[in-house]
Structures are given as C-alpha cells and as structure tokens.
C-alpha positions as CSV (number, residue, x, y, z in Angstrom):
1,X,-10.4,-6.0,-1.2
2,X,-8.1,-4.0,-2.8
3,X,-4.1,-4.7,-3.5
4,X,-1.3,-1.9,-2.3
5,X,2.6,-1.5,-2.9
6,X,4.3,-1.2,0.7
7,X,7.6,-1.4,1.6
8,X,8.7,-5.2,2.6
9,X,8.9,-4.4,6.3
10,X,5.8,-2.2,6.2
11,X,3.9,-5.1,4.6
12,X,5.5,-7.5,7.6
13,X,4.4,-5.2,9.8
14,X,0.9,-4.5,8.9
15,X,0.4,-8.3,8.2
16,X,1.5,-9.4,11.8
17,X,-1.1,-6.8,13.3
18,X,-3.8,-7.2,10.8
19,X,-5.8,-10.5,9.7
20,X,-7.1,-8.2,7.7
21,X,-4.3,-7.7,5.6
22,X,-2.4,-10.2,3.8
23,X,0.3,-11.2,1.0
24,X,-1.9,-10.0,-2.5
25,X,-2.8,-13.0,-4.7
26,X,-0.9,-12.9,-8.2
27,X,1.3,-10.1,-7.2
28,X,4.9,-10.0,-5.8
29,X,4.0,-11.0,-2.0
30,X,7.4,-9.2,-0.5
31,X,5.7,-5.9,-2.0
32,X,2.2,-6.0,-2.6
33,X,-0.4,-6.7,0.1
34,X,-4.8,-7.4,-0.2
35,X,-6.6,-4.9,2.0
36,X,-9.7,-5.7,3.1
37,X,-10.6,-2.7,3.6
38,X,-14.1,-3.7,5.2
39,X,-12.5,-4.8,8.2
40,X,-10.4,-2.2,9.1
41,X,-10.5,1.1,10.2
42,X,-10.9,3.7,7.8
43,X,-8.4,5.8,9.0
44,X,-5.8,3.1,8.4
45,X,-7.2,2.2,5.1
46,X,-6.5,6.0,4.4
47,X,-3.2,5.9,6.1
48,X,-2.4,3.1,3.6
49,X,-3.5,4.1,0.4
50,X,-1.3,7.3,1.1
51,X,1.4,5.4,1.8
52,X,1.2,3.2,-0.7
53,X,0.6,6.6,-3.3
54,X,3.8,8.0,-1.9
55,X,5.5,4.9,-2.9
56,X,4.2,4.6,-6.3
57,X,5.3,8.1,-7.0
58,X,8.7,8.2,-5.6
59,X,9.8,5.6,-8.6
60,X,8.3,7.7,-11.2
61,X,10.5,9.7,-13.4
62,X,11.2,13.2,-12.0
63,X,9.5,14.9,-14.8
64,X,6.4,12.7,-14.3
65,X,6.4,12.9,-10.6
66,X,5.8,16.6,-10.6
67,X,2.5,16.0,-11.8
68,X,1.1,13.8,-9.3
69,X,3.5,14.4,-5.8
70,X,0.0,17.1,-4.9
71,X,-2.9,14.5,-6.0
C-alpha cells in the first residue's frame, strides 16, 4: 500500500471504481488516497503515481520545478 496526492474529484473517482483504493489513513482524505497497489493493474498503478508526480510538482516553486518536471 502506498499513499498518493490526487485531485479531490480524481480521488472520488478512482475510489468509486476501485475497492482497491481508498481515503489514506493519517492524511488529508479530500487529497490523499491508499493504493493497494497489489490489486490493481499495473498500468493504472503507473497511471497514478504519474499523476500524482505531476501534481506534486506543479506546487513546487518555479525554480525548483525545473529540476524534476523530466524525472
């Protein structure tokens, strides 16, 4: 299991669709989201952690998100 930052109505989404997927434990539940990862495919496991990444990086100072838009 792993926690991941996703927009509110991604994380509705993706929680509605998913068992798999639900409000993270000790984080902000409108944002964050567990993964099980082991019970879901792993290109949508992938599609997630990129999306997630994206997110993470867009609220980064310009000067810092330079550095990691490419990772």
């Amino acid at each position: 299991r792993f926690a991941c930052k996703l927009a509110p109505e991604r994380n509705d989404e993706l929680r509605e669709h998913y068992g798999a997927i639900t409000p993270a434990f000790h984080w902000n539940k409108k944002h964050w989201s567990d993964v099980y990862y082991t019970l879901l495919s792993t290109e949508l496991v992938e599609a997630i952690i990129r999306e997630s990444h994206q997110l993470i990086i867009s609220t980064l100072p310009k000067a810092v998100r330079a550095k990691y838009q490419n990772a």
